[in-house]
KEMARTI-143023 format. One record per residue: x, y, z of N, C-alpha, C, O in turn. Coordinates in steps of 0.1 Angstrom, whole numbers, always signed. Example, Ala and Ser with C-alpha at 12.3 -4.5 7.8 and 13.67 -1.06 7.14 Angstrom:
KEMARTI-143023
+132 -57 +78 +123 -45 +78 +132 -33 +78 +142 -33 +85
+128 -22 +71 +137 -11 +71 +129 +0 +79 +134 +11 +80
end
This chain:
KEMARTI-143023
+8 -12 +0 +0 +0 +0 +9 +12 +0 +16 +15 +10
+8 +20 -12 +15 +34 -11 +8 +46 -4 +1 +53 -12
+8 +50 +6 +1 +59 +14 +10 +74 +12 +21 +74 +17
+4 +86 +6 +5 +96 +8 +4 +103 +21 -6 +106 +27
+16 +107 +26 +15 +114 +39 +16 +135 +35 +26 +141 +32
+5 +140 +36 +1 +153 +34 +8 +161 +46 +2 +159 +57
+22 +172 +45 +29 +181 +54 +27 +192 +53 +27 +195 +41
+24 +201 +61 +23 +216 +62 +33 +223 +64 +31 +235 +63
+50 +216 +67 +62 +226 +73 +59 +220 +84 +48 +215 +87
+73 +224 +91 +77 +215 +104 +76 +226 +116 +81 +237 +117
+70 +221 +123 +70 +229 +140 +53 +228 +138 +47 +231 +128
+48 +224 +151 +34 +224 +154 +26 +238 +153 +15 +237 +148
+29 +252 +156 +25 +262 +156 +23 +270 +142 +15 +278 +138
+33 +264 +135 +35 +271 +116 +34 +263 +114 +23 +266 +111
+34 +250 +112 +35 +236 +101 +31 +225 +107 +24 +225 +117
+36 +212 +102 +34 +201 +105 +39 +195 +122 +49 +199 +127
+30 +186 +130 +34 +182 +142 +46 +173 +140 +45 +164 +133
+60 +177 +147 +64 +165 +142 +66 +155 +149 +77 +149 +145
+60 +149 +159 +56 +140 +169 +45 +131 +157 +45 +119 +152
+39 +142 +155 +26 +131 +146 +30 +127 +131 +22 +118 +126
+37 +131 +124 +46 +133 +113 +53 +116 +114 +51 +105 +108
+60 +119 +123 +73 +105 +125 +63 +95 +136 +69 +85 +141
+48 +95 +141 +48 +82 +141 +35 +79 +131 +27 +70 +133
+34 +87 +121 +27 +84 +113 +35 +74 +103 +31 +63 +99
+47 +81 +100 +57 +73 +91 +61 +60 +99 +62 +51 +90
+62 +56 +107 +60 +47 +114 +53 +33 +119 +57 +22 +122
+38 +41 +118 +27 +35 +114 +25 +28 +103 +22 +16 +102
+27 +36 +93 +25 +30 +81 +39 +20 +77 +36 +10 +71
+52 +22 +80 +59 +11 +81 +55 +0 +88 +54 -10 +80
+53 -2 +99 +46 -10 +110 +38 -19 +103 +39 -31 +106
+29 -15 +92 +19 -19 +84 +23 -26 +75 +17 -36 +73
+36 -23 +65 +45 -29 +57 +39 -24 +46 +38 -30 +35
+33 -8 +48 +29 +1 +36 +47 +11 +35 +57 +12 +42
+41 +16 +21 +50 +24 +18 +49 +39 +17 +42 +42 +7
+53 +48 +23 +47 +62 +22 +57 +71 +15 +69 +70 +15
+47 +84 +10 +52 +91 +0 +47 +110 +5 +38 +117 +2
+59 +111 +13 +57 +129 +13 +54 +135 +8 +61 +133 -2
+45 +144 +5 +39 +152 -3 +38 +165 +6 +36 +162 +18
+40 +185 +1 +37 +191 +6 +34 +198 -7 +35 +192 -18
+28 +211 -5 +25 +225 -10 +39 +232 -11 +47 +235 -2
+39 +237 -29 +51 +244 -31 +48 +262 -27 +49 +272 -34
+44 +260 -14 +40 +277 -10 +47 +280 -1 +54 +273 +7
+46 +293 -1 +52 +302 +10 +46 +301 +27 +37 +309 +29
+48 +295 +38 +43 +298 +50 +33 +310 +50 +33 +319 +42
+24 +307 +63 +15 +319 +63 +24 +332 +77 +23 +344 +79
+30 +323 +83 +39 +328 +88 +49 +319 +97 +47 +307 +100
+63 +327 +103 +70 +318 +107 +69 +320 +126 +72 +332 +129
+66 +309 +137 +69 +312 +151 +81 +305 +158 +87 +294 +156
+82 +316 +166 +97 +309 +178 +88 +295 +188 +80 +297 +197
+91 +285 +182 +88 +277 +192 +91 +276 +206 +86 +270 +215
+101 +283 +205 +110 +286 +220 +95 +293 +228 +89 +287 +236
+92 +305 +224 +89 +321 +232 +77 +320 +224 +70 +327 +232
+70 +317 +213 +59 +314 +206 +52 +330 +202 +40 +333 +202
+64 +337 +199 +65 +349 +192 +68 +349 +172 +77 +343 +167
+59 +355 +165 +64 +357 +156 +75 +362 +152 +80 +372 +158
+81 +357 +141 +93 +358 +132 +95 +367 +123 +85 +369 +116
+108 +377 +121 +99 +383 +107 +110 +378 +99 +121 +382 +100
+105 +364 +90 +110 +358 +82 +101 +349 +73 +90 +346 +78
+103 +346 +62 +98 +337 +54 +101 +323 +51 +113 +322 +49
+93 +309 +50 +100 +303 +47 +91 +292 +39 +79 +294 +38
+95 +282 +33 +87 +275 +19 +83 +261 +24 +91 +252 +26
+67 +260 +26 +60 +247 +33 +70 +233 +29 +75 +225 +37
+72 +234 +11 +78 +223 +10 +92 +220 +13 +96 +208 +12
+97 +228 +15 +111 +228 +19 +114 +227 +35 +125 +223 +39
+105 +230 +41 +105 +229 +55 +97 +212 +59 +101 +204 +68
+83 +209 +47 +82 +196 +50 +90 +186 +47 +87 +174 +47
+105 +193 +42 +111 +179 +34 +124 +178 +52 +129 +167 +55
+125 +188 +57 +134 +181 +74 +124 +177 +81 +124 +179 +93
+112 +169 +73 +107 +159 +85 +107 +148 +73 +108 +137 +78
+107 +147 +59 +110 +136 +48 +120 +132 +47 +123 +125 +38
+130 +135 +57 +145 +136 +52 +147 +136 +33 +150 +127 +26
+143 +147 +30 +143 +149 +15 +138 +143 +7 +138 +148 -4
+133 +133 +9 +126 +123 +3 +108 +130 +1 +100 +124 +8
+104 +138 -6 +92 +147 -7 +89 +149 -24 +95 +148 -35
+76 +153 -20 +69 +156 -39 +63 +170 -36 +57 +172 -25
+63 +179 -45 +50 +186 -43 +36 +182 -44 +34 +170 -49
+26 +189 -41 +13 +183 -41 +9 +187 -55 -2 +183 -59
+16 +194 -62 +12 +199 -77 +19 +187 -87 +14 +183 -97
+29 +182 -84 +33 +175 -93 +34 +156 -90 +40 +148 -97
+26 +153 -77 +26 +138 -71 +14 +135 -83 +5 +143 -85
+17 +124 -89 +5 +117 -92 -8 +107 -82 -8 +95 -79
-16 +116 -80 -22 +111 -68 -29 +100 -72 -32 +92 -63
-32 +98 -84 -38 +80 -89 -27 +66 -80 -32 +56 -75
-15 +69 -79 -7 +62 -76 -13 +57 -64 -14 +45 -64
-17 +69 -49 -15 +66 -40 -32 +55 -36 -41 +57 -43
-32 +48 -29 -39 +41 -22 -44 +46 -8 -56 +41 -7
-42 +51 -1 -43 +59 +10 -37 +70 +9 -28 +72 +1
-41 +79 +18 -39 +95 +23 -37 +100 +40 -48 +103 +46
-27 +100 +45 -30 +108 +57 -24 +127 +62 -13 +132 +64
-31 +131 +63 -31 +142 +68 -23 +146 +81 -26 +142 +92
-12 +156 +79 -9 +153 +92 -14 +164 +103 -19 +174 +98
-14 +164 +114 -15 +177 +122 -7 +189 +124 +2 +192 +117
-11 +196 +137 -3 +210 +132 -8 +219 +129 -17 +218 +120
-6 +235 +134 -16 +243 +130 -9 +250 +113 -9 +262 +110
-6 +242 +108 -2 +246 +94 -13 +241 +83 -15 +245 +72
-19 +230 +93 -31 +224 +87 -43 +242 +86 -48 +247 +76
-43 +244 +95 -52 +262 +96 -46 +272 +90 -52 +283 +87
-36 +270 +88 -25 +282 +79 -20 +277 +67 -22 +284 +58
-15 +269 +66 -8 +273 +54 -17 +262 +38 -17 +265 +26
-22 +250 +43 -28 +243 +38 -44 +249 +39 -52 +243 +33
-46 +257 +44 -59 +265 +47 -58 +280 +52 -48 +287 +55
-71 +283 +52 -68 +300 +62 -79 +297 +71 -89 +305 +70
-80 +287 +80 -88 +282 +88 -85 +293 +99 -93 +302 +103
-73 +292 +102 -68 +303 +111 -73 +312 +116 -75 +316 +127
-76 +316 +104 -81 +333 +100 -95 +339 +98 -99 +350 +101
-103 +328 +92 -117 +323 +86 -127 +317 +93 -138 +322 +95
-120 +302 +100 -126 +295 +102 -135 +288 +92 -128 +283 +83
-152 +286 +90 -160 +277 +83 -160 +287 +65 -165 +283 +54
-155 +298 +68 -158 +304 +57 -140 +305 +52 -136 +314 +45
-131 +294 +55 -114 +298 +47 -120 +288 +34 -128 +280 +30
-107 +298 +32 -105 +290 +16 -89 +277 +16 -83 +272 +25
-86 +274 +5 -78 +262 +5 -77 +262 -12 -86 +264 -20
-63 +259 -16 -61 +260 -27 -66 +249 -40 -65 +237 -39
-72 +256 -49 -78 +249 -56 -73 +238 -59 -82 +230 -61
-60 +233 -62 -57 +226 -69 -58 +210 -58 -63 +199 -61
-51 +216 -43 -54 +205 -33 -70 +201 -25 -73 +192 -17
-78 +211 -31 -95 +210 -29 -95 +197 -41 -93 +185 -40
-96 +204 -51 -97 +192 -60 -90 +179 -57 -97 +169 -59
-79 +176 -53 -75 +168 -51 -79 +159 -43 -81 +147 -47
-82 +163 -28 -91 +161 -14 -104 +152 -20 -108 +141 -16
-108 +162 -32 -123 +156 -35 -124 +149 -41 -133 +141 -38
-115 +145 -53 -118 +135 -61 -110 +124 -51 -114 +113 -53
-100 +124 -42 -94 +112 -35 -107 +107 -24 -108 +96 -19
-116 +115 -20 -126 +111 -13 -139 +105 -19 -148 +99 -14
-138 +109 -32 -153 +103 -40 -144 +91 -46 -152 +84 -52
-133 +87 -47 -125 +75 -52 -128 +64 -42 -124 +52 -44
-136 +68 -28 -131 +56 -19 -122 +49 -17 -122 +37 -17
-109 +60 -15 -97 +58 -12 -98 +61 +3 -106 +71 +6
-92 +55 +15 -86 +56 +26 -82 +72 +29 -73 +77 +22
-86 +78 +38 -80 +94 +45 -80 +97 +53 -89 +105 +54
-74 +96 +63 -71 +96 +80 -62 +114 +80 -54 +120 +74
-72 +117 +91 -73 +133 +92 -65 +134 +109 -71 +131 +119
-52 +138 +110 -50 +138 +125 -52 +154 +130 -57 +164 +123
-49 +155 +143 -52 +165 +150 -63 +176 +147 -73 +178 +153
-57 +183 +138 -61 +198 +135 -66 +197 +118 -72 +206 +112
-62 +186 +114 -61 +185 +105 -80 +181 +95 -83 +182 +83
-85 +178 +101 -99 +181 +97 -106 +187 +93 -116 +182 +87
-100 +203 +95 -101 +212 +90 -100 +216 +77 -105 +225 +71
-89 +206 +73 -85 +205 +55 -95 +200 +51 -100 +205 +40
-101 +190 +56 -108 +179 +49 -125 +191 +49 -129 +195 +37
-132 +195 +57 -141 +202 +61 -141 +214 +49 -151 +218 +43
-122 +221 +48 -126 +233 +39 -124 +227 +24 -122 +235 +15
-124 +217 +23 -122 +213 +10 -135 +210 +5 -139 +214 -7
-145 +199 +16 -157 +199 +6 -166 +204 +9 -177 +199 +4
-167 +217 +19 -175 +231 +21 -182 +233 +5 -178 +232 -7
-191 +235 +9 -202 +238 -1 -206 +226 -17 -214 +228 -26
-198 +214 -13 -200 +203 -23 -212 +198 -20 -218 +193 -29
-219 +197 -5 -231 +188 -3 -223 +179 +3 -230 +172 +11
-213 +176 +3 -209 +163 +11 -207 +164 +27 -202 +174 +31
-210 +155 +35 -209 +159 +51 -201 +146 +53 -204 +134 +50
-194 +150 +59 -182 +137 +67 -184 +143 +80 -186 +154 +83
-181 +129 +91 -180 +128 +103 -166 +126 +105 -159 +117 +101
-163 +140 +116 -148 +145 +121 -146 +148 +136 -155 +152 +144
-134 +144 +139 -136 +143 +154 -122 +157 +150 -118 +161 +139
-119 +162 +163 -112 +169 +165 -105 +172 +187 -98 +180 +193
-113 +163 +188 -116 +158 +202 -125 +158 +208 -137 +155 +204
-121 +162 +225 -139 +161 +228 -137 +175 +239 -126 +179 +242
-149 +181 +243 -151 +184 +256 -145 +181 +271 -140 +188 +279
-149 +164 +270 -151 +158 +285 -142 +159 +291 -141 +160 +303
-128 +158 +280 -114 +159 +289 -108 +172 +285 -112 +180 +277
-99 +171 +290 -87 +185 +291 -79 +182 +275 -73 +172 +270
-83 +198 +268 -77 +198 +260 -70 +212 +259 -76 +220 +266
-58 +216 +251 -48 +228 +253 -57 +239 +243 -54 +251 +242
-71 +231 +236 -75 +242 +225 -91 +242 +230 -95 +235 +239
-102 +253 +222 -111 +252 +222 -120 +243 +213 -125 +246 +202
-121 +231 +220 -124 +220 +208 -143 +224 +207 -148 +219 +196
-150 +229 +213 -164 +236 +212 -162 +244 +201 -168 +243 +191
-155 +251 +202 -153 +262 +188 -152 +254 +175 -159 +255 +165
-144 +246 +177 -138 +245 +167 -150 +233 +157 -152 +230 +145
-156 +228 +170 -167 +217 +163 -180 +227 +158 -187 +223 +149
-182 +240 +165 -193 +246 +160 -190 +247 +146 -199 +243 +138
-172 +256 +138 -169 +262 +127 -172 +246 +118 -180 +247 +109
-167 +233 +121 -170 +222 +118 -182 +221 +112 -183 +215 +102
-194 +225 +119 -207 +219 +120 -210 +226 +105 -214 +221 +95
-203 +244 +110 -211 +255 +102 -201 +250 +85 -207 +253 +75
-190 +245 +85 -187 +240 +74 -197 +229 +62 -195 +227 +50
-205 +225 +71 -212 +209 +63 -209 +200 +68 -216 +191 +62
-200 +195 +79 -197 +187 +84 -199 +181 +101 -196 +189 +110
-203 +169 +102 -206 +163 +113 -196 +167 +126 -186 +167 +119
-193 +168 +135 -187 +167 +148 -186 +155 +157 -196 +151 +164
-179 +150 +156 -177 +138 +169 -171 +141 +180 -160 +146 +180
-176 +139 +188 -166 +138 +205 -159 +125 +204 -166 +115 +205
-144 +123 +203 -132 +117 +206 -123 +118 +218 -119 +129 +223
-121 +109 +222 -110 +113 +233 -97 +105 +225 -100 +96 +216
-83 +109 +229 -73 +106 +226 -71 +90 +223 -64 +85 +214
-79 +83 +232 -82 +68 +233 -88 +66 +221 -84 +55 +217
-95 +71 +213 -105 +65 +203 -107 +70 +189 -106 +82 +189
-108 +67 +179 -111 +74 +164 -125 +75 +158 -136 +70 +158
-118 +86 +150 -135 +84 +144 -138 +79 +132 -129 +83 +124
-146 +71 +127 -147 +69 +113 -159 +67 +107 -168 +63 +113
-158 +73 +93 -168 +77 +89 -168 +62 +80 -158 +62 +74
-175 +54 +78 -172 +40 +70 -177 +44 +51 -171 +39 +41
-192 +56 +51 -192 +56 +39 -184 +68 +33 -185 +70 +21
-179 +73 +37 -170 +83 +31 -152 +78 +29 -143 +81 +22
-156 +66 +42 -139 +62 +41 -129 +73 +47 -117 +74 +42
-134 +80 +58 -129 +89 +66 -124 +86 +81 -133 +82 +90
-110 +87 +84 -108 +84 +97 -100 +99 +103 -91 +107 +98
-105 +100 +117 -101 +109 +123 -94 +103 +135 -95 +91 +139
-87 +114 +141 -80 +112 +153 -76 +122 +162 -67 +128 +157
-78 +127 +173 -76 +137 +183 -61 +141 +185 -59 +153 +187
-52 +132 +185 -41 +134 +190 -34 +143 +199 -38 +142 +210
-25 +154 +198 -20 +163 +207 -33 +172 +206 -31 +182 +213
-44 +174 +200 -58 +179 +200 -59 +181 +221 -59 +190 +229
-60 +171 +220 -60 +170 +236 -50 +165 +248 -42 +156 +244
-49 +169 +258 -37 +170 +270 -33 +155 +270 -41 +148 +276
-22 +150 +263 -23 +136 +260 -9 +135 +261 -4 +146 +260
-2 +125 +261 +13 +120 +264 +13 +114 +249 +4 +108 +243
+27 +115 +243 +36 +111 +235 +27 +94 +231 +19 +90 +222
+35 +89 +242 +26 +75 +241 +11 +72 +236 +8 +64 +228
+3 +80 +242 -10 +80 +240 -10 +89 +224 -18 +84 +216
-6 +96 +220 -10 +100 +207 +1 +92 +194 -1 +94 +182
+13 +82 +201 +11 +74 +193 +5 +64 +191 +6 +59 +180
-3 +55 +201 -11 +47 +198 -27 +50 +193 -34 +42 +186
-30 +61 +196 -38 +74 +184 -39 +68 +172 -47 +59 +168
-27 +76 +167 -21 +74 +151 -22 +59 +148 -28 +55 +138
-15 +52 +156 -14 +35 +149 -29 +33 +145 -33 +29 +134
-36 +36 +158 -54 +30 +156 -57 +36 +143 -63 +29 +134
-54 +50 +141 -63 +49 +122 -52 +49 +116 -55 +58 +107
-42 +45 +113 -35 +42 +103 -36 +28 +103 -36 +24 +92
-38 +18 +113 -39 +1 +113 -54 +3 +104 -54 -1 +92
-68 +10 +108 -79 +13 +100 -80 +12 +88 -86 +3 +82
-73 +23 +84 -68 +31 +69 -64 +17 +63 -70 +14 +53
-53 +7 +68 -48 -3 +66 -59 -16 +61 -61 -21 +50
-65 -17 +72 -80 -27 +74 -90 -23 +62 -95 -32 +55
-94 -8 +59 -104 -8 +53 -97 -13 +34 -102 -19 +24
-86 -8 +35 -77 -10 +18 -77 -26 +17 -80 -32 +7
-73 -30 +28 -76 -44 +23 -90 -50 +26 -92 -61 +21
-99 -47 +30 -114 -50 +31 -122 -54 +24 -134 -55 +28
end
């Protein structure tokens, strides 16, 4: 199974998680799939001190930043032939809200570049496999905004302690076309007729451990439904 792993740039605050990044790649080894980096040949929506979590005034290029978590091994999303891949995962990170989206900024009303909307959509009306981690839902939500399609997305839950406003973020959810699930870190969501899996991960106050056995659960999924 060749599984497309989708990066936003590296550091959780500007780009991709990379906790969830490397045991995503992981995962899908585990599996005895093969995965294929893919980012956006764009410019950051901006860059933060992960140190002091102050903005930068500097620029820097999603795909070039998602390739020190590919160890160079990366495609653009403009030029990957996506027929190839068999699965899709999404990674987390609020680059998923910035730079692959302007969720950030928007919320239910961001936009998302045409060429990766299209892509999102025809890989989801293909009944292909697409596991959505953390933050990353939001891609999936602004992509088929106004198609008529509604997928069921977790993004976590209420009941437990999370570092974000997961009520918000399920209302912008709702107001996108899309279902809301309550998840805790322990559990995923999956949508069976859309072939959608979600996952909470660092979404909520969760240890290392717990958000990689997260990830394994819908990537083992992702795994289960391709061979199904």
């Amino acid at each position: 199974m060749l599984v497309g792993v989708l990066l936003s740039g590296s550091g959780v605050y500007d780009g991709s998680e990379i906790h969830e990044a490397a045991f995503t790649l992981l995962a899908i080894d585990q599996n005895g799939g093969e995965a294929l980096c893919i980012a956006p040949d764009i410019e950051q929506y901006h860059v933060i001190n992960h140190v002091d979590g102050g903005e930068m005034n500097e620029g820097r290029n999603v795909l070039v930043e998602s390739a020190r978590i590919a160890r160079g091994n990366i495609q653009s999303t403009e030029k990957v032939k996506m027929a190839l891949l068999d699965g899709l995962v999404i990674c987390g990170g609020f680059g998923a809200a910035k730079n692959l989206t302007s969720w950030n900024e928007k919320g239910h009303k961001a936009k998302i570049d045409p060429d990766l909307k299209r892509l999102l959509i025809d890989f989801i009306a293909s009944d292909r496999p697409v596991v959505a981690l953390c933050m990353a839902p939001v891609v999936i939500a602004t992509a088929l905004n106004g198609t008529g399609m509604n997928v069921k997305l977790t993004v976590g839950t209420t009941e437990e302690d999370s570092p974000y406003d997961i009520e918000e973020i399920n209302q912008e959810l709702g107001l996108s076309g899309m279902t809301p699930a309550m998840k805790s870190v322990r559990e995923i969501c999956t949508d069976e007729e859309n072939r959608v899996i979600s996952a909470p991960c660092y979404m909520m106050d969760a240890r290392p451990s717990q958000v990689y056995d997260n990830i394994k659960m819908a990537v083992d999924k992702m795994f289960e439904w391709h061979k199904g």
